[in-house]
SETORRO-336088 format. One record per atom (N, C-alpha, C, CB): x, y, z; residue number from 1. Coordinates in Angstrom, 1 decimal. Glycine has a CB too. Layout:
<atoms>
+--------+--------+--------+-----+
|   east |  north |     up | num |
+--------+--------+--------+-----+
|      X |      Y |      Z | NUM |
...
+--------+--------+--------+-----+
</atoms>
This chain:
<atoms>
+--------+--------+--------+-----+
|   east |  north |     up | num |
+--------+--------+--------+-----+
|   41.7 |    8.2 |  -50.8 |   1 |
|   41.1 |    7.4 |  -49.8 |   1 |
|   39.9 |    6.7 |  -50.5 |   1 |
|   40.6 |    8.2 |  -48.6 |   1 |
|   40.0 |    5.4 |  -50.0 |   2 |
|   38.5 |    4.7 |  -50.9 |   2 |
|   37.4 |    4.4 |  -50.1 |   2 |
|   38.9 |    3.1 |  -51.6 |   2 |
|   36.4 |    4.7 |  -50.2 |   3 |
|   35.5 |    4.4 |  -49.5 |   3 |
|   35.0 |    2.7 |  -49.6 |   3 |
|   34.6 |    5.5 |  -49.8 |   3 |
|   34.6 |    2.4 |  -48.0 |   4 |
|   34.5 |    0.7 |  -48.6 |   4 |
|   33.6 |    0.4 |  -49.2 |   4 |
|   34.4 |   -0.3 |  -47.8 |   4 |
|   33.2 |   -1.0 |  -49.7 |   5 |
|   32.1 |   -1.6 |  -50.3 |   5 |
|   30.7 |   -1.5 |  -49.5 |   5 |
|   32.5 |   -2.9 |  -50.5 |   5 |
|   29.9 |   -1.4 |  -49.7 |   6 |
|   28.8 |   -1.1 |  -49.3 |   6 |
|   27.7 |   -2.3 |  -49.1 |   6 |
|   28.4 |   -0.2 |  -50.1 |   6 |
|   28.8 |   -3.4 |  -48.9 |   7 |
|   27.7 |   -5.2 |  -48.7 |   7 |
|   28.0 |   -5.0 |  -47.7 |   7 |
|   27.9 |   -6.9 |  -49.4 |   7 |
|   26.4 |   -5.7 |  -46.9 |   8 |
|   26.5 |   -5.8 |  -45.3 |   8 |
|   26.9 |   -7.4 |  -45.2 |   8 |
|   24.8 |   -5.4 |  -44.3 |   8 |
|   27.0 |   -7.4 |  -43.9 |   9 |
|   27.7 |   -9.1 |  -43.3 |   9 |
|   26.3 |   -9.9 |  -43.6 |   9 |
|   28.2 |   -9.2 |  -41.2 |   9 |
|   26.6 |  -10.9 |  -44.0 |  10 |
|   25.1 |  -12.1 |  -44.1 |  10 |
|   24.6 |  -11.8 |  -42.8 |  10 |
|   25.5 |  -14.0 |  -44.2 |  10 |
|   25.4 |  -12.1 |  -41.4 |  11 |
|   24.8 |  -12.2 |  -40.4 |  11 |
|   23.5 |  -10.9 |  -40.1 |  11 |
|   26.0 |  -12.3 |  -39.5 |  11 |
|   24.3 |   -9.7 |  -40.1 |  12 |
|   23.6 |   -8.4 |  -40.5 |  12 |
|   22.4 |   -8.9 |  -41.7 |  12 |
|   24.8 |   -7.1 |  -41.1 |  12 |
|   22.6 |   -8.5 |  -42.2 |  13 |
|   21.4 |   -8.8 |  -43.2 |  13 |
|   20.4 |   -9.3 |  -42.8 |  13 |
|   21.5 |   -9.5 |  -44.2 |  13 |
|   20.6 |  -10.9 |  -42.3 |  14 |
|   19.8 |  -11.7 |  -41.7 |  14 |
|   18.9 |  -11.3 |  -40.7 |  14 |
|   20.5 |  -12.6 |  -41.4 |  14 |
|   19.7 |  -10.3 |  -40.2 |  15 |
|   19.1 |   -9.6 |  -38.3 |  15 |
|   17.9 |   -8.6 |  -39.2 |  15 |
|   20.7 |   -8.1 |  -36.9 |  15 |
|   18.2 |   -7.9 |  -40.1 |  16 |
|   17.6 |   -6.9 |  -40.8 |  16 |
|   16.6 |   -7.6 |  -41.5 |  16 |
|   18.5 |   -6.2 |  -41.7 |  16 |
|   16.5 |   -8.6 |  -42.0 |  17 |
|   15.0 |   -9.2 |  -42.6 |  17 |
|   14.3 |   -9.9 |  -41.6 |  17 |
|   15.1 |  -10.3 |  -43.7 |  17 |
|   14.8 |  -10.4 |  -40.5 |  18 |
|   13.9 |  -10.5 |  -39.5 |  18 |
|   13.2 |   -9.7 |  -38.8 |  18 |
|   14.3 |  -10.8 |  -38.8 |  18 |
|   14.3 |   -8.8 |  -38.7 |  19 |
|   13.4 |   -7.1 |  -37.9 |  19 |
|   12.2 |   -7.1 |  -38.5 |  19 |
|   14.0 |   -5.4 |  -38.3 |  19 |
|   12.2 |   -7.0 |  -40.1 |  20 |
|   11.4 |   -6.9 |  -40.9 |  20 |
|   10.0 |   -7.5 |  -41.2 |  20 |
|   11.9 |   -7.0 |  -41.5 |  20 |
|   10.2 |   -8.7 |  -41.0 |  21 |
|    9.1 |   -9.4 |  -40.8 |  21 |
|    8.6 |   -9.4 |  -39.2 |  21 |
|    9.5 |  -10.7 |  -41.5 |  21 |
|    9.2 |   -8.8 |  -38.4 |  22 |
|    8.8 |   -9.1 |  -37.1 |  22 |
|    8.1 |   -8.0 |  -36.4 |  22 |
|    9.9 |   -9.5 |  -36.4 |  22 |
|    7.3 |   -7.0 |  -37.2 |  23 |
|    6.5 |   -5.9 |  -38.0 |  23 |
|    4.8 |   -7.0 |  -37.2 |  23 |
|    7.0 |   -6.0 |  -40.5 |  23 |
|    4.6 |   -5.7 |  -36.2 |  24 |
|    3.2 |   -6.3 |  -35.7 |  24 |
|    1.7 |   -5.8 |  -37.1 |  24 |
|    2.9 |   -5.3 |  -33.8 |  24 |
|    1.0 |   -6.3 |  -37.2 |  25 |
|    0.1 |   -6.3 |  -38.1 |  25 |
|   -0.6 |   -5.2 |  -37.9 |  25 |
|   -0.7 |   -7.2 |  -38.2 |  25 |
|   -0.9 |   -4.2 |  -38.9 |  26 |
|   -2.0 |   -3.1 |  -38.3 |  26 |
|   -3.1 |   -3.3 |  -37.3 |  26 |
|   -2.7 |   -2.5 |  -39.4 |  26 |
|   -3.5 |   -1.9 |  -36.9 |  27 |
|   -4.4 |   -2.2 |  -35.9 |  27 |
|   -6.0 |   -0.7 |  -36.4 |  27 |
|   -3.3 |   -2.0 |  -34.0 |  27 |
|   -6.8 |   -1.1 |  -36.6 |  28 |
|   -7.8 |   -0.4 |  -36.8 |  28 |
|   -8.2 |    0.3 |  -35.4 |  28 |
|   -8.8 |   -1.3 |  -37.3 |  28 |
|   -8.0 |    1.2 |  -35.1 |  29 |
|   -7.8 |    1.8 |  -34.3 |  29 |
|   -9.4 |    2.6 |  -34.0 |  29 |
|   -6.5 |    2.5 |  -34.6 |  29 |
|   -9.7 |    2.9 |  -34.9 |  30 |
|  -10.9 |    3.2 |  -34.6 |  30 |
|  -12.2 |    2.0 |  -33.8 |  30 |
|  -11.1 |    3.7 |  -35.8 |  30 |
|  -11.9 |    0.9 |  -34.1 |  31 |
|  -12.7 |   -0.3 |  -34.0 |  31 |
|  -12.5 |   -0.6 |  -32.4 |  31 |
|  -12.0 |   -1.5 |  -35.1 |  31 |
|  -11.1 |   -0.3 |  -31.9 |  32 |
|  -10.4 |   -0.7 |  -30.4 |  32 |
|  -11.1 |    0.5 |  -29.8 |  32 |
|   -8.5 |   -0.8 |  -30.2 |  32 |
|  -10.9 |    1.8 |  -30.3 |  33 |
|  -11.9 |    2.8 |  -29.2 |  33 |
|  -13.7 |    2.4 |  -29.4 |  33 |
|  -11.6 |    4.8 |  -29.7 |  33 |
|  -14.5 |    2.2 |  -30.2 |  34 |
|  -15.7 |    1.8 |  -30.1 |  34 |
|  -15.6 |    0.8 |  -29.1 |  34 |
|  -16.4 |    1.4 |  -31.4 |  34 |
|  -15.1 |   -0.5 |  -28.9 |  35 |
|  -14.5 |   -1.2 |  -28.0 |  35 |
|  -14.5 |   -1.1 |  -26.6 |  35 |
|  -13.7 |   -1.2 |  -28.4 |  35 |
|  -13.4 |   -0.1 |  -26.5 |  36 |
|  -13.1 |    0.2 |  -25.0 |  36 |
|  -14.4 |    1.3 |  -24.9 |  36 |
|  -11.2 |    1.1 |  -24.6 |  36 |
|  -14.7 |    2.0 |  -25.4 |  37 |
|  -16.3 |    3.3 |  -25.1 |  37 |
|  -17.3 |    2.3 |  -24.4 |  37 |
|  -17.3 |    4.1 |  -26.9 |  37 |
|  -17.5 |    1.4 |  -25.2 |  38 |
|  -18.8 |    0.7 |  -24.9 |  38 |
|  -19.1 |   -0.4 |  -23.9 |  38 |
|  -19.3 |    0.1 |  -25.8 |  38 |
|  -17.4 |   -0.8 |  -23.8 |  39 |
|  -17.1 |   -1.8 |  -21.9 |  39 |
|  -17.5 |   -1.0 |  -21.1 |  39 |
|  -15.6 |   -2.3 |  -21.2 |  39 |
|  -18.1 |   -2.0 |  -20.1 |  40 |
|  -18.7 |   -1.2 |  -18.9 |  40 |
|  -17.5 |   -1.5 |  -17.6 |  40 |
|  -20.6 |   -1.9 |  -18.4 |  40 |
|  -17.4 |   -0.8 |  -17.2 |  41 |
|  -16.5 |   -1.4 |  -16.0 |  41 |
|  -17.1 |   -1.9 |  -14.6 |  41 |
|  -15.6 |   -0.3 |  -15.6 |  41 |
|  -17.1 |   -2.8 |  -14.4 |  42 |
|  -17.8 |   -3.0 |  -12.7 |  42 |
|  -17.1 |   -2.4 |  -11.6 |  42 |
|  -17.8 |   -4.6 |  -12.3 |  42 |
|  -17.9 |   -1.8 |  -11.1 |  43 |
|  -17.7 |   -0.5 |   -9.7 |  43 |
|  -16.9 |   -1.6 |   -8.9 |  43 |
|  -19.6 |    0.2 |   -8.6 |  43 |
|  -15.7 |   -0.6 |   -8.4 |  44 |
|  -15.4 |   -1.2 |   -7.5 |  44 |
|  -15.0 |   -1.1 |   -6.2 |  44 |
|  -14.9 |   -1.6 |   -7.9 |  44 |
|  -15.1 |   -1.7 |   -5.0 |  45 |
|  -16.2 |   -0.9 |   -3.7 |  45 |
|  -14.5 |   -0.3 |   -3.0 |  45 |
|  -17.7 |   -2.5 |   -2.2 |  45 |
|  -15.1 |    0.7 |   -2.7 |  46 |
|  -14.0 |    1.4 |   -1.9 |  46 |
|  -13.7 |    0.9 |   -0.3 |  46 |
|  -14.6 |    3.0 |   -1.8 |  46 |
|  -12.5 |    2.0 |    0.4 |  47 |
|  -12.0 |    1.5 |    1.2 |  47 |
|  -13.0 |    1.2 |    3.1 |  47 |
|  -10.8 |    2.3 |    0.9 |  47 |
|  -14.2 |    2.2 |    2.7 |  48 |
|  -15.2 |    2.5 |    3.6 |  48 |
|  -16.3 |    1.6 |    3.5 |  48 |
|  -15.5 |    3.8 |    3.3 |  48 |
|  -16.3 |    0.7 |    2.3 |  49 |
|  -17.3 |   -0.5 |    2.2 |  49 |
|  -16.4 |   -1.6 |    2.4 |  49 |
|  -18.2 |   -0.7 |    0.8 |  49 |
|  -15.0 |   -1.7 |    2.3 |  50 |
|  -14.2 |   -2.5 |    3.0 |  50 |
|  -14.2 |   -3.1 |    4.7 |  50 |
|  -13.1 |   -1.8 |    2.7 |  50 |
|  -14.6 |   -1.8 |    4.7 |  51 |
|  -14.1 |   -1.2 |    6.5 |  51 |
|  -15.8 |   -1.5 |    7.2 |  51 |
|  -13.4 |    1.4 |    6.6 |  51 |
|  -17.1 |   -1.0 |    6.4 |  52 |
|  -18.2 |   -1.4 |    6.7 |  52 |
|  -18.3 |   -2.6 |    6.9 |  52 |
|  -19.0 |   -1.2 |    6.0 |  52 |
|  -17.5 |   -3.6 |    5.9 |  53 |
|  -18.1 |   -5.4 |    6.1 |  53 |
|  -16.6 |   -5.9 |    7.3 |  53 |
|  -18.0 |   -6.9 |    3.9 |  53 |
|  -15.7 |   -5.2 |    7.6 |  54 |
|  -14.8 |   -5.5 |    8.3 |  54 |
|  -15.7 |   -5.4 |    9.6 |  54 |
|  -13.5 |   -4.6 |    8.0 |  54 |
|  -16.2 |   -4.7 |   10.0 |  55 |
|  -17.0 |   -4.5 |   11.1 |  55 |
|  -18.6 |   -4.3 |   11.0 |  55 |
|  -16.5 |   -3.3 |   11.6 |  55 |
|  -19.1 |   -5.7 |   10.2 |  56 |
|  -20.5 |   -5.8 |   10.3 |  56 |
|  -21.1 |   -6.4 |   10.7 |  56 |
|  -21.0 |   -5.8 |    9.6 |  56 |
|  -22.5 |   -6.4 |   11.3 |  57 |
|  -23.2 |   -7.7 |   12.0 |  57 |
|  -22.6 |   -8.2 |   13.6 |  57 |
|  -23.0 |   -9.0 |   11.0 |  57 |
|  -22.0 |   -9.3 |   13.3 |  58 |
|  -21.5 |  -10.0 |   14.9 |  58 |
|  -20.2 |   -9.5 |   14.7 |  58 |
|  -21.6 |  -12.1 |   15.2 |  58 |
|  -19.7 |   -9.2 |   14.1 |  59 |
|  -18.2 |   -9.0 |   14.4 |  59 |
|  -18.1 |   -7.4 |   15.3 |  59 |
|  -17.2 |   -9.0 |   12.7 |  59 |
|  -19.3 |   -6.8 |   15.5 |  60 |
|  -19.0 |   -5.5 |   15.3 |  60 |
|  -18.4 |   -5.3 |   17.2 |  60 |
|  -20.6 |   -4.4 |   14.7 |  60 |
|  -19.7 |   -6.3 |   18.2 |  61 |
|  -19.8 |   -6.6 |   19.2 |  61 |
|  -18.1 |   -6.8 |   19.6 |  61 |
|  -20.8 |   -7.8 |   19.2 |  61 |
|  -17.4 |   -7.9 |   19.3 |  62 |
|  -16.4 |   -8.4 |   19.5 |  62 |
|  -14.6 |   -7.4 |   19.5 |  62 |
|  -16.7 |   -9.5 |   18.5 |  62 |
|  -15.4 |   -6.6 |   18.1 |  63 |
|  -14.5 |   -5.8 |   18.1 |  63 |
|  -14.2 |   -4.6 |   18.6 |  63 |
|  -14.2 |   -5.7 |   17.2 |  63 |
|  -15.3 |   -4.4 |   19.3 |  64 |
|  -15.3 |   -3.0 |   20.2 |  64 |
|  -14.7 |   -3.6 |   21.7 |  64 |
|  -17.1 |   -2.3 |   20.3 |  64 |
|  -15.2 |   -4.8 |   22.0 |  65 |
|  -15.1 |   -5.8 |   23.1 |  65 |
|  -13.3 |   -5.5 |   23.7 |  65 |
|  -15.6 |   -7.6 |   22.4 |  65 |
|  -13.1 |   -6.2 |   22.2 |  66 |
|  -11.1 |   -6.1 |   21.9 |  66 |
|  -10.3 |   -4.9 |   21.9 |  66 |
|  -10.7 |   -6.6 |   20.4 |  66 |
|  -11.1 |   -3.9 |   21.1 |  67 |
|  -10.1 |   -2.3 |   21.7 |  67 |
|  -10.7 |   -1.6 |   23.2 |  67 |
|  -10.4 |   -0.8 |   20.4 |  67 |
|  -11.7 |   -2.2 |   23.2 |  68 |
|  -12.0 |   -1.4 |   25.1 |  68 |
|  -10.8 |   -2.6 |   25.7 |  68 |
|  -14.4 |   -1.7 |   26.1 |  68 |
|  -11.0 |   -4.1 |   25.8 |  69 |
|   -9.9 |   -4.7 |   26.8 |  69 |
|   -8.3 |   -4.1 |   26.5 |  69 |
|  -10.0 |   -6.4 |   26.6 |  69 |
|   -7.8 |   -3.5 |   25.4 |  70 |
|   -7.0 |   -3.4 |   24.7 |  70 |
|   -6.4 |   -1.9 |   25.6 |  70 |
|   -7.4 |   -3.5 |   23.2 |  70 |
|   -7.5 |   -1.1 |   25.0 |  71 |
|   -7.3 |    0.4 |   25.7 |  71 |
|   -6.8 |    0.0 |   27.4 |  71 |
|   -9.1 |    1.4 |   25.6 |  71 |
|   -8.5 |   -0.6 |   27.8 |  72 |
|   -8.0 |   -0.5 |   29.4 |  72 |
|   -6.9 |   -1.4 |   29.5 |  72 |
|   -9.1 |   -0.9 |   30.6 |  72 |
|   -6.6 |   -2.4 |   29.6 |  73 |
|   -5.1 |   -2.9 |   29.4 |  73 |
|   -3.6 |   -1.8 |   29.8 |  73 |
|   -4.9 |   -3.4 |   27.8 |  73 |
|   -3.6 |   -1.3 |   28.0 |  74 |
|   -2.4 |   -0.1 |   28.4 |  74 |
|   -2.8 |    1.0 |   29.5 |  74 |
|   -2.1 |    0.9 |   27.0 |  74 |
|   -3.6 |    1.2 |   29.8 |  75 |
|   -4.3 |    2.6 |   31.0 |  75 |
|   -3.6 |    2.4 |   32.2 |  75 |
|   -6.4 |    2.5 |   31.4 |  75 |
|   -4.5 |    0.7 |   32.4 |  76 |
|   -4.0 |    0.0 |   33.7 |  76 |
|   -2.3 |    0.2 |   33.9 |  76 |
|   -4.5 |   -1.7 |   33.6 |  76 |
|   -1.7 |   -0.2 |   32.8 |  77 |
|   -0.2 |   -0.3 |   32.8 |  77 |
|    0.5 |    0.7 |   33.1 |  77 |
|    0.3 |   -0.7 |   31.8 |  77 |
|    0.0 |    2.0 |   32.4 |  78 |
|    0.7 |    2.9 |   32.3 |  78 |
|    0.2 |    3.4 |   34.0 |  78 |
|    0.4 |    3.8 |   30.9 |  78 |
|   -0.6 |    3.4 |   34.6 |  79 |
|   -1.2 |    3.8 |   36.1 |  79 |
|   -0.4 |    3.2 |   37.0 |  79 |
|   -2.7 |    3.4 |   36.4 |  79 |
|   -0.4 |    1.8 |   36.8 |  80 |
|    0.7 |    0.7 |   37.7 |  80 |
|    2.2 |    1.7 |   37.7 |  80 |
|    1.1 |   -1.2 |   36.6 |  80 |
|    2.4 |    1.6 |   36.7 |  81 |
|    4.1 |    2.4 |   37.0 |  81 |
|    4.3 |    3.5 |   37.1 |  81 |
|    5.2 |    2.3 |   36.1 |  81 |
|    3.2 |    4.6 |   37.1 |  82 |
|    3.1 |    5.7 |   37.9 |  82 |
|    2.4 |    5.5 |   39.3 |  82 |
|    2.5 |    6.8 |   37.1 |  82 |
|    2.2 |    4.4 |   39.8 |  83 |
|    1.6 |    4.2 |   41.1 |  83 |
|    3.2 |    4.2 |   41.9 |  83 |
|    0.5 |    2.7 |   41.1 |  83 |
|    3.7 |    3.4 |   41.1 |  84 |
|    5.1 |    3.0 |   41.8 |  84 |
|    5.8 |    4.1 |   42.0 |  84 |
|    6.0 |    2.1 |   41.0 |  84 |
|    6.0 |    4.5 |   41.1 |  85 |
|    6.8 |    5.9 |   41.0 |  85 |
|    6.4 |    7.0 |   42.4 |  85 |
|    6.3 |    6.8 |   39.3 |  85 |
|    5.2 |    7.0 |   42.8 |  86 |
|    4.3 |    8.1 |   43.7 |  86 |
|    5.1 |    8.3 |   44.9 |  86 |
|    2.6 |    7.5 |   44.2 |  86 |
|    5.6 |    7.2 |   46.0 |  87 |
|    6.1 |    6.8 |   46.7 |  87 |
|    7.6 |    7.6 |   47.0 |  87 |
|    6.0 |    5.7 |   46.5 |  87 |
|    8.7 |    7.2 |   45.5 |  88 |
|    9.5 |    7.4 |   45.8 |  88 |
|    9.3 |    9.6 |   45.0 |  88 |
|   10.6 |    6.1 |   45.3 |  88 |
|    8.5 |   10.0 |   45.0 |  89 |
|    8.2 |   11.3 |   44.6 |  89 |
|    7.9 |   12.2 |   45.6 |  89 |
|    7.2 |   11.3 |   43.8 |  89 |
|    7.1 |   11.6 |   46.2 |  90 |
|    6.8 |   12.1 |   48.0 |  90 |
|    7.9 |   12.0 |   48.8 |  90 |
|    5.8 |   11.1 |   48.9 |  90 |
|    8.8 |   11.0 |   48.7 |  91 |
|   10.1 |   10.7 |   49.6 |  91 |
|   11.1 |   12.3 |   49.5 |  91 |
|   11.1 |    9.1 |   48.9 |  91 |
|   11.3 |   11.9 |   47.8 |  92 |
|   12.1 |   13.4 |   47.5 |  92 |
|   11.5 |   14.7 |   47.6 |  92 |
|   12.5 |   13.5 |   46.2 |  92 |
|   10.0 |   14.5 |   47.7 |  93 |
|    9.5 |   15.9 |   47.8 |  93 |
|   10.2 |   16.4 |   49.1 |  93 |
|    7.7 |   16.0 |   48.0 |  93 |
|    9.7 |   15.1 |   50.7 |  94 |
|    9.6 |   15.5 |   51.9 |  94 |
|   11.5 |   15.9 |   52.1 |  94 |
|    8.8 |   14.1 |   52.7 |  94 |
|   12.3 |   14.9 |   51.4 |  95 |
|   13.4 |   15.0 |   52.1 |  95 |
|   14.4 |   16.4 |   51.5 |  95 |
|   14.2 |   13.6 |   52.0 |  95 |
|   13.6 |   16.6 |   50.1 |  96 |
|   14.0 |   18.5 |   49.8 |  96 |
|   13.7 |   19.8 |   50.4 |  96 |
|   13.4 |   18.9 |   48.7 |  96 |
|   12.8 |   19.4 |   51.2 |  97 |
|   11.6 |   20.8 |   52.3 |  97 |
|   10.5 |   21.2 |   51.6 |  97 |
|   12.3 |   22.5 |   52.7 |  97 |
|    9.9 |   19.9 |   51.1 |  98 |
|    8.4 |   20.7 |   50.7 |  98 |
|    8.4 |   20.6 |   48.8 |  98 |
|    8.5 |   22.8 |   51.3 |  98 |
|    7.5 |   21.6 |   48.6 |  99 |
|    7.0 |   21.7 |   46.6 |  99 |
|    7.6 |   22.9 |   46.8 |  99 |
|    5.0 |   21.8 |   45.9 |  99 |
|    9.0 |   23.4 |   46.0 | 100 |
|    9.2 |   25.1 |   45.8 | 100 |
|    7.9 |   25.8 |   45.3 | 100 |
|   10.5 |   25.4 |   44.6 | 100 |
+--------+--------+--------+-----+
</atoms>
């Protein structure tokens, strides 16, 4: 058994010296951490100083204004159709004999 020749395809080759040159440039590594150590980062405001200017000054009035009409709204609704309900609850109370 012969073993084959050991020339690669031009095409191959060609992929292989590209690779080669396509080799990123060193990096001084020590130079990039002095770098990143000595950037400062600017603070950046959390979700509770979000939520402070979401509700600051004139807006604060308006938005309490909007969940009280909001609240009493559903209250009212949910009371309305247990108002309704009352009527036919008494009917069945009376026409069963009473509260067991």
């Amino acid at each position: 058994m012969k073993d084959p020749e050991s020339k690669p395809e031009p095409a191959w080759a060609a992929r292989v010296a590209r690779a080669r040159n396509d080799v990123a440039p060193p990096v001084d590594v020590e130079a990039l951490l002095r770098a990143v150590r000595t950037a400062t980062v600017a603070p950046r405001p959390g979700w509770l100083v979000e939520l402070a200017s979401l509700f600051a000054g004139s807006r604060a009035v308006p938005a309490c204004l909007a969940a009280t009409l909001l609240l009493g709204g559903v209250a009212s609704w949910e009371a309305w159709s247990l108002w309704q309900a009352l009527p036919w609850a008494e009917m069945i109370v009376e026409t069963t004999g009473g509260v067991p």
